[in-house]
C-alpha positions, -999 to +999 in steps of 0.1 A: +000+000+000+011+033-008-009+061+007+011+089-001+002+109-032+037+123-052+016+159-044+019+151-004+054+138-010+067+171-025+054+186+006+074+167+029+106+172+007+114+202+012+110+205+054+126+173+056+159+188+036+158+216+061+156+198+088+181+172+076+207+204+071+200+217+107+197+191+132+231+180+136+237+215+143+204+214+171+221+178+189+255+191+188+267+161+163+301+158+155+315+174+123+308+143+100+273+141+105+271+182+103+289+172+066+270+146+056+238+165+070+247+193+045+256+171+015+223+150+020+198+181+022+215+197-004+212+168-028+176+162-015+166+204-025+183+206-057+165+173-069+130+182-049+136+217-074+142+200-104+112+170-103+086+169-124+059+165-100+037+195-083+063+209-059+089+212-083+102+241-100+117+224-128+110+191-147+138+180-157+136+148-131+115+123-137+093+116-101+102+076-107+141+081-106+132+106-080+124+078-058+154+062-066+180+089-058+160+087-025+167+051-018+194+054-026+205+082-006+185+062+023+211+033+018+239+057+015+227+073+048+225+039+067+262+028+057+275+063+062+285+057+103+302+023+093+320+044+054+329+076+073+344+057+105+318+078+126+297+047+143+316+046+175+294+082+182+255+070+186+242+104+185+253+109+151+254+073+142+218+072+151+209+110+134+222+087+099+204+059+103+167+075+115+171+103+087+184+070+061+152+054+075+124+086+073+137+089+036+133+053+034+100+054+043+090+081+027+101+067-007+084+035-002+050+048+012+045+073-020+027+056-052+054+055-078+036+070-106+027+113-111-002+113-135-012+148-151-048+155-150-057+162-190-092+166-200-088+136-221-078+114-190-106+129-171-135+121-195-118+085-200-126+079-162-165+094-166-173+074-191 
């Protein structure tokens, strides 16, 4: 089941970048997850930006492969303590891992497909 529309999900990108930027700074993490914090929100605005589904700017993303920078940025996330040497500190080994698993989650809980609208579409369903 995947209750969460690609409109919803463009809402919850951008917050979530900003709040992936700025809580390692709010817990006091150490300066690899501050990096990585940075690195990961900015990859996550730039590509929320340039999506082709309602909160984008641009369209030069298509929302499917969207979904998979995401996953893959989740899976990046959750290896990142164990790649950057940082999982011996469980405040920001633990910051990774939720923020790996909310973008996880995220991904996997919005239908895969953004569907325009047209008024061809919408008299096809009427009839």
């Amino acid at each position: 089941m995947q209750p969460i529309s690609p409109r919803l999900h463009g809402f919850f990108d951008y917050p979530l970048a900003l709040i992936i930027a700025a809580l390692p700074w709010v817990l006091r993490l150490d300066a690899s997850a501050v990096g990585l914090g940075l690195l990961v929100a900015a990859i996550m605005l730039a590509m929320s930006m340039f999506t082709a589904y309602p909160a984008g700017l641009g369209k030069a993303i298509r929302f499917r492969h969207h979904r998979t920078i995401e996953l893959t940025l989740a899976v990046f996330l959750i290896i990142s303590p164990w790649l950057f040497q940082f999982s011996g500190e469980p405040r920001s080994r633990n910051y990774a891992l939720a923020i790996g698993m909310v973008i996880a989650a995220l991904a996997f809980l919005t239908h895969p497909k953004w569907v325009r609208a047209t008024p061809e579409k919408l008299q096809t369903r009427h009839t």
